[in-house]
C-alpha positions as CSV (number, residue, x, y, z in Angstrom):
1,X,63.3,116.1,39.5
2,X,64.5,112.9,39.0
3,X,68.1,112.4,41.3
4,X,70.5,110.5,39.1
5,X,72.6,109.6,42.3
6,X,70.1,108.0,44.3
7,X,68.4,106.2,41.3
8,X,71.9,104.6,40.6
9,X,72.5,104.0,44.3
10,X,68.9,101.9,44.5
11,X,69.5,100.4,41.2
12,X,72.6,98.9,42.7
13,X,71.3,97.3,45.8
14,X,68.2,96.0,43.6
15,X,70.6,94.3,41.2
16,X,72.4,92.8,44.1
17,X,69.1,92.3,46.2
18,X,70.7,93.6,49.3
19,X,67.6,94.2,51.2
20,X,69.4,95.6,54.9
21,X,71.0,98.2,53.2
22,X,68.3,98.8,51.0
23,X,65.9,99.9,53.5
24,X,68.6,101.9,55.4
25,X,68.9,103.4,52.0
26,X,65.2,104.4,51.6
27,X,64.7,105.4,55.5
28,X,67.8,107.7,54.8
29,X,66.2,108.9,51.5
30,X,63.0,109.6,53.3
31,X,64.2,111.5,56.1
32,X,66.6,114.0,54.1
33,X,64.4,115.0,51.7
34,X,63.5,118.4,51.6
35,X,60.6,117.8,49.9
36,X,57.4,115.4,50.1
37,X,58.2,111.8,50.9
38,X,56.8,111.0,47.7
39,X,59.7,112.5,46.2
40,X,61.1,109.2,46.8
41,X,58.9,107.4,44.8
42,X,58.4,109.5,41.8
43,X,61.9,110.5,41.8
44,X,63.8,107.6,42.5
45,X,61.4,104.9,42.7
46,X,59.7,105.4,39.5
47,X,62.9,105.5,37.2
48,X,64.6,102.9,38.6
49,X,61.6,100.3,38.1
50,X,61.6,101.8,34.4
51,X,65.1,101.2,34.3
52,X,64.9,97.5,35.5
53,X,62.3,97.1,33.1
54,X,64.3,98.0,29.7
55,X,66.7,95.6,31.2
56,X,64.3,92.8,31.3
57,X,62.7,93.8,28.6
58,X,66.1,93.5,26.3
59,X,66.7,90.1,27.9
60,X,70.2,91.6,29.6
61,X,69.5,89.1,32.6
62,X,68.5,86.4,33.8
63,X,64.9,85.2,34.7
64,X,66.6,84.8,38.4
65,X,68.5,88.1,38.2
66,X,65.0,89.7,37.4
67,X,63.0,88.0,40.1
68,X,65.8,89.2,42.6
69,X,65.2,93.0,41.2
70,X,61.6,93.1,41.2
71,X,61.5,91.8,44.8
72,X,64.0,94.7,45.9
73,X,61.7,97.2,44.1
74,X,58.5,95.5,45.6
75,X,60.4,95.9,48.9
76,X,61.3,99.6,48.2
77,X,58.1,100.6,47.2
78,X,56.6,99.4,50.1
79,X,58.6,101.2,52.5
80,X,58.3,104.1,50.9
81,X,54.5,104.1,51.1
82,X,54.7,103.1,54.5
83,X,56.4,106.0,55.6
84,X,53.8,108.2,53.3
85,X,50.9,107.0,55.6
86,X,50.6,110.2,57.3
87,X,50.8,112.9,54.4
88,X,48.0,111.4,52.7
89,X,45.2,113.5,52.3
90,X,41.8,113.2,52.7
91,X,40.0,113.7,49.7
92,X,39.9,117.4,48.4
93,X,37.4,119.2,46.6
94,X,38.9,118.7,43.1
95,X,39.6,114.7,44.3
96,X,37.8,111.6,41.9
97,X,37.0,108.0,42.9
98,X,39.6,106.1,41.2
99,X,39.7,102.3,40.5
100,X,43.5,101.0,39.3
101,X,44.1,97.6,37.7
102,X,47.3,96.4,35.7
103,X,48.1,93.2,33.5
104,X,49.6,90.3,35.4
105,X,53.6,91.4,34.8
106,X,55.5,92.2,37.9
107,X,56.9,95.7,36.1
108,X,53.5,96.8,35.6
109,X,51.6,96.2,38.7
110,X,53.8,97.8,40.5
111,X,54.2,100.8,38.6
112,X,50.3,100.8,38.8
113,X,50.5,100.7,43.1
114,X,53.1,103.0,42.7
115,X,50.3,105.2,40.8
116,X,47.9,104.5,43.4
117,X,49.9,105.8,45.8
118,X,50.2,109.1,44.4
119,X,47.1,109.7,43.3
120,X,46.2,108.7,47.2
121,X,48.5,112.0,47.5
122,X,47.2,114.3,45.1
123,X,43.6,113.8,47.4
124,X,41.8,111.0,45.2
125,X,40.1,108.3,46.8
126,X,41.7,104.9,45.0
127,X,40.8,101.7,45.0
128,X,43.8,99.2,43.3
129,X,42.8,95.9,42.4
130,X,46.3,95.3,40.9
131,X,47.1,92.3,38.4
132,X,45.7,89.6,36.2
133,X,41.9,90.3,37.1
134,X,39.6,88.9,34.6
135,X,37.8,91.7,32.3
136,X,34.5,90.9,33.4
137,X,35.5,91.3,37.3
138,X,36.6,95.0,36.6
139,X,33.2,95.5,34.6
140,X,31.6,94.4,37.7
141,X,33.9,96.3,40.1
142,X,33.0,99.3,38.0
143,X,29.7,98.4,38.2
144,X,29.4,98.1,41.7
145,X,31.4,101.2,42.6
146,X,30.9,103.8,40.1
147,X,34.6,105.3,40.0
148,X,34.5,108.6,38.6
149,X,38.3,107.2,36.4
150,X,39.0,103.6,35.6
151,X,43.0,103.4,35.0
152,X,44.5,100.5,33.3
153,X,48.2,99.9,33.0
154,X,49.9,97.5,30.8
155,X,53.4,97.1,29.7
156,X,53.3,94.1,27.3
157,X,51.9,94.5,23.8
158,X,49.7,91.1,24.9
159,X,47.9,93.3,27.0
160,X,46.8,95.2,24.7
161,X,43.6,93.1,23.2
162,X,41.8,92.5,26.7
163,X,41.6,96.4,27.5
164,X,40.8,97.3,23.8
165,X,37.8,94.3,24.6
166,X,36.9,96.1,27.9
167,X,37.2,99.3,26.6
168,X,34.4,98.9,23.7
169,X,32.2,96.3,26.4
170,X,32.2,99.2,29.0
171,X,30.9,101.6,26.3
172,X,28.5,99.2,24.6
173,X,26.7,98.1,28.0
174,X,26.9,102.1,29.2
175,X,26.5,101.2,32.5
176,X,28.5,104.0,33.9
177,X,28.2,106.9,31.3
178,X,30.1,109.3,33.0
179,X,33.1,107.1,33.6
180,X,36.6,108.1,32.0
181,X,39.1,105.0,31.1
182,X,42.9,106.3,30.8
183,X,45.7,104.2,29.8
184,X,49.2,104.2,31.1
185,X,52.7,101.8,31.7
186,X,55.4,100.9,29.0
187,X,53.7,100.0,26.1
188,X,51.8,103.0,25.6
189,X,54.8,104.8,26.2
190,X,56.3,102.9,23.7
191,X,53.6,103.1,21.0
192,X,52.5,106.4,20.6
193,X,49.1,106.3,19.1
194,X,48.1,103.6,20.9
195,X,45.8,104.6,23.5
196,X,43.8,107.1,20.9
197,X,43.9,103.9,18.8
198,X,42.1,101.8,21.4
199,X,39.5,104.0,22.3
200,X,40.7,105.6,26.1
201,X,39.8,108.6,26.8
202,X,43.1,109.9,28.9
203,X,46.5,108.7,28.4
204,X,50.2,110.1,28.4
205,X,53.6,109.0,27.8
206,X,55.1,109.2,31.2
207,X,53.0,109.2,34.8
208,X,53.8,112.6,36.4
209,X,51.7,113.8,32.7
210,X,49.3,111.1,33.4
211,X,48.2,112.2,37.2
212,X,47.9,115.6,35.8
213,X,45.5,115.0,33.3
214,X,43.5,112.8,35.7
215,X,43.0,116.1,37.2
216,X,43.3,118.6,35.1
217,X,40.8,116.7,32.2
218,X,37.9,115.1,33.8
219,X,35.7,116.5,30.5
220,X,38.1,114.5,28.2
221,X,36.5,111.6,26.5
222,X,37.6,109.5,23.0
223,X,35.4,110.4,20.0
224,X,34.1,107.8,17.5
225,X,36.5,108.8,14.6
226,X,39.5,108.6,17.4
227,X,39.3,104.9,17.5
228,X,41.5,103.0,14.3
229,X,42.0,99.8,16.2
230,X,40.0,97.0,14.1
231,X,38.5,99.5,11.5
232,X,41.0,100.9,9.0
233,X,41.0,104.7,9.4
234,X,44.3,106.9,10.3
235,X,44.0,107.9,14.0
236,X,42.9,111.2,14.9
237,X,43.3,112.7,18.3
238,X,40.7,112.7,21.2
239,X,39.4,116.4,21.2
C-alpha cells in the first residue's frame, strides 16, 4: 500500500536534488519497514517516479528542474536495489526467463529497471537491456536467448510505432513461438486499448497488475481479430 508520507517526503528531496539526505532517507525507509525491502520501491519509489512524470509530462518545470529529479530518482532506485541484493530469490518453480527493454526517456527506463527488479523478486530470471536499443538488436537478443516473456515499456506515444513494427516482425519470422510480448509504462496506462490494439499478448494499466499477470497468464496470447492497429476493425479483447 502505497505511503502517502514517504512518497511526499522523497518527492521533496528529488525536487530539491538533495542527494545526502536522500539516501539517509531511503536507508531509514529500508530499515523500518516491516515489510520486504521492496516495499520501498513499489510503494514509494514507483509513485513518486509516476508523480515526477505527470509533472514533466504537463511541462510544470523546467528541462533542468527535470534532469535534477530524474537523477534523485535514478539515485533512489539504486539504493534501494542495492540493499534488495540479499532477498532476491533464486528462480522458483513457477519463475520465467524474462528479457526487459524500454524507449529511450529517462521516466521509462527506469520504471522498466524498477520492473526488473521486482520481477528478480517474485523468482524470475531477468535480463534488462534498458533504453533506445534498436528493434532488430532485441529480435536478436530474443533470438539468442529464448526468454519465455519479452516486456516492453514505453511512455511516449512516439514509441508506440517501433514496438507495434517489432511486435508483427517477431510474429511473422516465428522464431520463438512460444514467446509472450506484454506491454507496460505511461502510455498504455494512458490509452486504454492500446496494447490489445497493437497486438501484445499481456498488458495492464498499472505494474503491481502487470507482474501478476506475467505469472498468473503465461497461456495468454493476442488473437488475430484483437489487433485494430493499421486495419480498420473495432478492438476486441485478447481471450
Amino acid at each position: 500500500m502505497t505511503d502517502d508520507r514517504e512518497v511526499d517526503r522523497l518527492l521533496e528531496l528529488a525536487l530539491r536534488g538533495d542527494r545526502a539526505n536522500l539516501r539517509v532517507f531511503l536507508d531509514e525507509a529500508i530499515d523500518h519497514s516491516d515489510d520486504h525491502p521492496r516495499h520501498v520501491l513499489s510503494d514509494v519509489i514507483s509513485p513518486a517516479l509516476r508523480s515526477l512524470e505527470a509533472v514533466s509530462r504537463e511541462d510544470r518545470a523546467t528541462a533542468a528542474a527535470v534532469a535534477i529529479m530524474l537523477g534523485s530518482m535514478r539515485l533512489a532506485t539504486s539504493r534501494v536495489i542495492e540493499r534488495l541484493a540479499d532477498w532476491v530469490p533464486s528462480r522458483g518453480e513457477d519463475g520465467r526467463r524474462i528479457v526487459i527493454f524500454s524507449g529511450s526517456g529517462g521516466f521509462e527506463m527506469l520504471q522498466a529497471e524498477i520492473m526488473a527488479a521486482e520481477l528478480e523478486c517474485d523468482g524470475h530470471e531477468v535480463r534488462f537491456g534498458g533504453g533506445g536499443v534498436p528493434s532488430d538488436e532485441i529480435q536478436s537478443s530474443v533470438g539468442t536467448w529464448a526468454p519465455d516473456v519479452l516486456l516492453l515499456f514505453a511512455s511516449c506515444p512516439t514509441d508506440i510505432p517501433g514496438i507495434r513494427e517489432l511486435i508483427d516482425t517477431i510474429r511473422t519470422i516465428d522464431a520463438c513461438p512460444d514467446l509472450q510480448i506484454a506491454v507496460g509504462g505511461g502510455i498504455f496506462a494512458r490509452a486504454p486499448g492500446l496494447a490489445e490494439e497493437i497486438g501484445a499478448d499481456l498488458w495492464a494499466t498499472d505494474d503491481p497488475d502487470l507482474r501478476a499477470a506475467i505469472l498468473d497468464d503465461p497461456a495468454r496470447r493476442a488473437i488475430p481479430e484483437q489487433r485494430t492497429v493499421g486495419r480498420g476493425k473495432r478492438a476486441s479483447r485478447a481471450a
